[in-house]
C-alpha positions in Angstrom: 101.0 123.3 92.3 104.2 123.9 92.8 107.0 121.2 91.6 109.3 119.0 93.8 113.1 119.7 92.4 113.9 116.6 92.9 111.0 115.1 91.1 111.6 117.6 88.0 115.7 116.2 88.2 114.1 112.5 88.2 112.2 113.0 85.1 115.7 112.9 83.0 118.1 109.5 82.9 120.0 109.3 85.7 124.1 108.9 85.1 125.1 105.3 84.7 127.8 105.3 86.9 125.3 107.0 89.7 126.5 105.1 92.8 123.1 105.7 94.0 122.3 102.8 91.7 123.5 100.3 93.4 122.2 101.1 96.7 119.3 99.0 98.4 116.1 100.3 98.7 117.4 100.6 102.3 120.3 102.4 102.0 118.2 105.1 99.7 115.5 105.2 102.2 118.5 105.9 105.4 119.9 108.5 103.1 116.2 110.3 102.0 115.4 110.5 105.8 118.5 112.9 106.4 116.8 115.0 103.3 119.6 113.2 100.1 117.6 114.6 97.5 119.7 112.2 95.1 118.3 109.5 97.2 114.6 110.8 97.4 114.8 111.3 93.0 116.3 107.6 92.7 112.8 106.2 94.6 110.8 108.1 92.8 112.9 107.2 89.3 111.8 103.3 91.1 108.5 103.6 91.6 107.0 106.5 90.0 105.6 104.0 86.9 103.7 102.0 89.8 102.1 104.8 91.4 101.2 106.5 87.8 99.8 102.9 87.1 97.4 103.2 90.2 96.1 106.9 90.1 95.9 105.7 86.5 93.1 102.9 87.5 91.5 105.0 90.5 90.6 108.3 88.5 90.4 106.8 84.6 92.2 110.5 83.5 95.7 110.7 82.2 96.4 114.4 83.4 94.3 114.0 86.6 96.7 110.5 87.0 100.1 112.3 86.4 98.9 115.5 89.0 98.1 112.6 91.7 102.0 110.9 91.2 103.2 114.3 91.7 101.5 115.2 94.6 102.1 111.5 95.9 105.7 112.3 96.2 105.3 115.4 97.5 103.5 114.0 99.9 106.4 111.3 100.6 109.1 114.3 100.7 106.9 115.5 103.2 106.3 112.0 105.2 109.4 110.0 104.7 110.3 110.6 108.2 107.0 108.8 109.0 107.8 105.3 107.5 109.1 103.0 110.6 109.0 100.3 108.2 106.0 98.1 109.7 105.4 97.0 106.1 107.4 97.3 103.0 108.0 100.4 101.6 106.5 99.4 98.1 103.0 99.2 100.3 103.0 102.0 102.6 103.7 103.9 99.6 100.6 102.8 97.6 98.8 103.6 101.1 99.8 107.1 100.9 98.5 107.3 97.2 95.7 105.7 97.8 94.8 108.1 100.4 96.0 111.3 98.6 93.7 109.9 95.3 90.6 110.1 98.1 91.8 113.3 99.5 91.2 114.3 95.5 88.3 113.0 94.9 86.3 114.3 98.7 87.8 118.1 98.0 86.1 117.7 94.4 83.1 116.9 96.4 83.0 113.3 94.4 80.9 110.9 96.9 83.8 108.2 96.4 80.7 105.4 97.7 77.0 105.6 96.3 75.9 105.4 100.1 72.0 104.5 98.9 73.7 101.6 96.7 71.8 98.2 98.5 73.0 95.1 98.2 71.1 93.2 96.1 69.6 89.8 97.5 68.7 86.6 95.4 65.0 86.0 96.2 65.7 83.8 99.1 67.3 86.6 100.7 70.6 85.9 100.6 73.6 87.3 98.7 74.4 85.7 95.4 77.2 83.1 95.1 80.4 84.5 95.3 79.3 88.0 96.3 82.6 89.5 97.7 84.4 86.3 96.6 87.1 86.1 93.5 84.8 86.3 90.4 87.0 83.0 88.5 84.7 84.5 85.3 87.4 87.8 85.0 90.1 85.8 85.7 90.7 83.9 82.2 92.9 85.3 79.8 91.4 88.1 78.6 92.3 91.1 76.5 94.7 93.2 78.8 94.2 96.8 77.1 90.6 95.6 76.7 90.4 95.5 80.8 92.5 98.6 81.1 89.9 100.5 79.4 86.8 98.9 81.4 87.9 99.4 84.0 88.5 103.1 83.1 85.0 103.8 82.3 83.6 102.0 85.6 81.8 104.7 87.7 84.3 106.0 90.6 82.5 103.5 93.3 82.7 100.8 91.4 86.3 101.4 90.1 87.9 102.5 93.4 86.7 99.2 95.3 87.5 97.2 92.1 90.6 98.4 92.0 91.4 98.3 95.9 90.0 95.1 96.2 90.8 92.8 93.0 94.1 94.7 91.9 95.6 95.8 94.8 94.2 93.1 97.5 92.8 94.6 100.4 89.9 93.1 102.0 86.4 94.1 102.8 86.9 95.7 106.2 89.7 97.8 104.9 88.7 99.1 102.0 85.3 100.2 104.4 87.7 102.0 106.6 89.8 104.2 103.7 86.2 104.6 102.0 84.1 105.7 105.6 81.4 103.4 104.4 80.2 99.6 105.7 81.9 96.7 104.4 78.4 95.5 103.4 78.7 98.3 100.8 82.2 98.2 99.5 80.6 94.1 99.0 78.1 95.5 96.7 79.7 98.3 94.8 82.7 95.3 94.2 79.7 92.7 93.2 78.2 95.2 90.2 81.6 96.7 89.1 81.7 92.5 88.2 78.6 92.9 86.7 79.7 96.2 84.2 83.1 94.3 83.5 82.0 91.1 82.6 79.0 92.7 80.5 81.6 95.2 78.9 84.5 91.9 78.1 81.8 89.8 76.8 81.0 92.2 74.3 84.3 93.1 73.2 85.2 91.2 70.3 87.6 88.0 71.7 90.8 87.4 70.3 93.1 84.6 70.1 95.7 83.8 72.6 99.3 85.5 71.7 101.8 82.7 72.3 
């Protein structure tokens, strides 16, 4: 895939006396839209470690990770003209990652949802408690690296709605619109990634609390 200059420039410390520096995240964003690729390498020198972070979570690969930032921001060298600021730029651009991560995985032919996955009822029929609810349980203090890697190793279902849901904060009925399946479903595959985490922490050995 062919590289972005600007992205290649951004890779290397920018000059502290760069005046671009001490622009807004406004100002950069006025001067990107009339094609400043100064401007356009300063955002992605901003946010570049966030993005990595989240292709990181969603595909569980380091190379696969650092292809999805680059083609994020080519996407966004593409797009900028796009953002009317609706929301903030931080989250529009974690959209547009999100979506080119699940552009990834559908051309690999990767069914991002297990659509034959069920929920799976307690015997009177109804859902178990807390199902689709914050799970207080993986919300302690816990190893961080220790998540990280569980997370990793979550199948892609269960790690992209894990991820999209408890991470990032979108709800039920969106995640069920950027995954094409129901919200009944992105319920379930959130309910047993739980399940795998909380099985996978509780066997990793606990360690005591860093002041």
């Amino acid at each position: 895939m062919a590289a972005v200059p600007p992205i290649t420039d951004a890779s290397s410390p920018a000059a502290p006396s760069s005046p671009l520096e001490a622009l807004s995240e406004a100002d950069l964003l006025a001067k990107a839209h009339t094609g400043d690729h100064s401007a356009f390498a300063q955002l992605y020198s901003l946010h570049k470690k966030r993005i990595y972070s989240l292709c990181m979570r969603m595909v569980g690969n380091t190379a696969e990770a650092d292809d999805l930032t680059q083609e994020t921001f080519l996407q966004l060298h593409r797009k900028i003209s796009t953002f009317r600021g609706d929301s903030t730029f931080s989250t529009w651009l974690h959209r547009l990652a999100i979506n080119v991560v699940l552009m990834r995985l559908r051309k690999k032919g990767l069914s991002v949802i297990s659509m034959d996955e069920a929920m799976e009822p307690n015997p009177n029929g109804s859902p178990g408690r807390g199902f689709g609810a914050r799970d207080l349980s993986l919300s302690g203090s816990i190893d961080r690296m220790a998540l990280e890697q569980a997370v990793g190793e979550l199948p892609a279902g269960y790690r992209l709605v894990f991820v999209l849901h408890d991470i990032e904060g979108y709800e039920h009925h969106e995640i069920a619109s950027m995954l094409d399946c129901s919200v009944g479903n992105s319920k379930s595959q959130l309910h047993k990634a739980r399940l795998t985490l909380r099985e996978a922490l509780h066997s990793h050995p606990r360690q005591e609390a860093r002041p």
